[in-house]
C-alpha positions as CSV (number, residue, x, y, z in Angstrom):
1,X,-82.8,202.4,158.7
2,X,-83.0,205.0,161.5
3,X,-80.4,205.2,164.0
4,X,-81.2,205.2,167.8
5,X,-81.7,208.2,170.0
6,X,-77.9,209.2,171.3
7,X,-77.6,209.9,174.6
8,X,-75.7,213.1,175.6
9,X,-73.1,211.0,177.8
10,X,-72.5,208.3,174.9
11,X,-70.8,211.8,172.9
12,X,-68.6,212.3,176.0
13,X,-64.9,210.5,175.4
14,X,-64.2,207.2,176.8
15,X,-62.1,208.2,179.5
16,X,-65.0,211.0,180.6
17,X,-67.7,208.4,180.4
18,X,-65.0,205.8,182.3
19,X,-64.1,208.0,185.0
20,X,-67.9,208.2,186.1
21,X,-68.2,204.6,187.2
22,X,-69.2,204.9,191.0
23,X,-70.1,202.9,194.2
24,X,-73.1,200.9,192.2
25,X,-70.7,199.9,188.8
26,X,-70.7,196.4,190.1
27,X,-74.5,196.0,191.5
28,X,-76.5,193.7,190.1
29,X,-80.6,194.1,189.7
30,X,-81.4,191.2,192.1
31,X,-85.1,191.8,193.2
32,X,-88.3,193.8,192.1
33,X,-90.8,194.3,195.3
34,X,-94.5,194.8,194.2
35,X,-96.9,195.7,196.8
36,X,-100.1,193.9,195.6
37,X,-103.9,194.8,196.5
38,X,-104.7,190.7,196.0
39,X,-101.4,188.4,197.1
40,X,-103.3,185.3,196.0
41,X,-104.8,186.5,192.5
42,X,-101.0,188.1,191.5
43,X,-99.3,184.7,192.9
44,X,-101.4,182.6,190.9
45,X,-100.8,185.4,187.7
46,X,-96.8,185.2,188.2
47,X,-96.6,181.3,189.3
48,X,-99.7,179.9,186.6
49,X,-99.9,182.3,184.0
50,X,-96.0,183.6,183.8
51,X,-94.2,180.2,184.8
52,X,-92.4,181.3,187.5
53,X,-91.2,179.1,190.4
54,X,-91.9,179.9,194.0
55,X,-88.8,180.0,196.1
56,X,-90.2,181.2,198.9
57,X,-93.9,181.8,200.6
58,X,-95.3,183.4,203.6
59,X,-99.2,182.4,203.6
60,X,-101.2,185.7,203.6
61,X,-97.7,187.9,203.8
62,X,-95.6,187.7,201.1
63,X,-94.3,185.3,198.0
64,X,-90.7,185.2,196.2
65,X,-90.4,184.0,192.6
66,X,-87.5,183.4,190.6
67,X,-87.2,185.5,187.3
68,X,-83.9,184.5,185.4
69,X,-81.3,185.7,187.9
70,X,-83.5,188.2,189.7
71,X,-86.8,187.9,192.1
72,X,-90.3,189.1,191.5
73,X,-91.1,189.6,195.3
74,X,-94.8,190.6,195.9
75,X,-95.5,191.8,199.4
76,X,-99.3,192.2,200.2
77,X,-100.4,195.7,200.6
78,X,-103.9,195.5,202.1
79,X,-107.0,194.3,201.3
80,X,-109.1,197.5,202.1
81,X,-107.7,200.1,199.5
82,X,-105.2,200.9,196.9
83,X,-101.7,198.9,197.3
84,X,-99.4,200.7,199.6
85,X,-97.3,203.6,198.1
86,X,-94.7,203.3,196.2
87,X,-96.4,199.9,194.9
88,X,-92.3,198.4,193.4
89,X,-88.5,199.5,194.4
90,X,-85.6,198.0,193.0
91,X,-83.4,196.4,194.9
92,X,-79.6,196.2,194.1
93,X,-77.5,193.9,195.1
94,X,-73.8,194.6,196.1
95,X,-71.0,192.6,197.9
96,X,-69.9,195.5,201.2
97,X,-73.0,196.9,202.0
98,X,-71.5,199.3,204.5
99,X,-69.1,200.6,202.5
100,X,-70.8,200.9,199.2
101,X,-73.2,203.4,201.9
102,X,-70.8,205.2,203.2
103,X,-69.6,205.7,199.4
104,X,-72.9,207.0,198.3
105,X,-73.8,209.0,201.8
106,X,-70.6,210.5,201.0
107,X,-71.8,211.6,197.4
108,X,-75.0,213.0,199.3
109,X,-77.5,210.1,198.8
110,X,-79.6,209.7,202.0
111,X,-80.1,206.1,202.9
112,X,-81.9,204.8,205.6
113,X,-79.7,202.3,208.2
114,X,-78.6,199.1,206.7
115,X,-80.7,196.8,208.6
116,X,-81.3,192.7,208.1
117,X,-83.9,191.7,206.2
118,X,-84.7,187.9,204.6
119,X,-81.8,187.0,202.5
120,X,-79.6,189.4,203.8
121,X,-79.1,193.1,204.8
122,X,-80.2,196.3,203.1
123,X,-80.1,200.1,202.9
124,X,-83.1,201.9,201.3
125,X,-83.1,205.2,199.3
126,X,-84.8,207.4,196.8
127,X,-84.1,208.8,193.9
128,X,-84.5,212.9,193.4
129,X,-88.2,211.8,192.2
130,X,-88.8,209.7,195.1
131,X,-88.3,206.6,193.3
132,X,-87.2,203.5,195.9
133,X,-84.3,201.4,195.8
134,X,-82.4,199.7,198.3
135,X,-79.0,198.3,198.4
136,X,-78.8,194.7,199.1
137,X,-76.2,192.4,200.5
138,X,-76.7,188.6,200.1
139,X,-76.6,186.2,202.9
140,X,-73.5,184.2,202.1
């Protein structure tokens, strides 16, 4: 049977590969946001067709669904054209929002202010190919 593809930090010793746990070692994937051309049609899709339970709805705006421990959040992105750019972004969830980005702004990753947002507070960024994430914090 053939072996996996090896990833060039999996050769690096454990205390290399240990040494590089950062700011986000403890984040956990809480939310994927998909901006959606037709709110109703992808609601019905993700509620009828996948199973998923609404937890949360604003009519014509936006619609939260659990998946597991995460969210499928779908935002609507217009009904004239193409969904807004970028049409997901990950969201990440961390306990210390402000000092988990001053820890990455410090490490040169630009985020945008941590502002509030339903459910809690967040920081947005990009990765180098412009790739959106945002850090999250949890109402408590």
């Amino acid at each position: 049977m053939d072996r996996p593809a090896r990833h060039e930090h999996e050769d690096a010793p454990a205390a290399d590969r240990a040494g590089a746990a950062g700011p986000l070692a403890g984040a956990r994937l809480s939310y994927l946001f998909l901006t959606v051309r037709d709110l109703g049609a992808m609601l019905a899709f993700y509620r009828d067709a996948l199973g998923l339970e609404v937890e949360f709805q604003d009519e014509g705006r936006c619609a939260f669904l659990r998946l597991g421990g995460a969210r499928v959040a779908l935002y609507a992105g217009g009904a004239d054209g193409p969904a807004a750019a970028p049409h997901w972004f990950v969201s990440l969830d961390v306990e210390g929002i402000e000092e988990v980005a001053a820890a990455l702004r410090a490490r040169g990753v630009a985020l945008g202010p941590v502002e509030t947002v339903p459910y809690g507070r967040a920081a947005p960024f990009r990765d180098p190919e412009g790739n959106a994430f945002q850090l999250h914090e949890p109402d408590r």
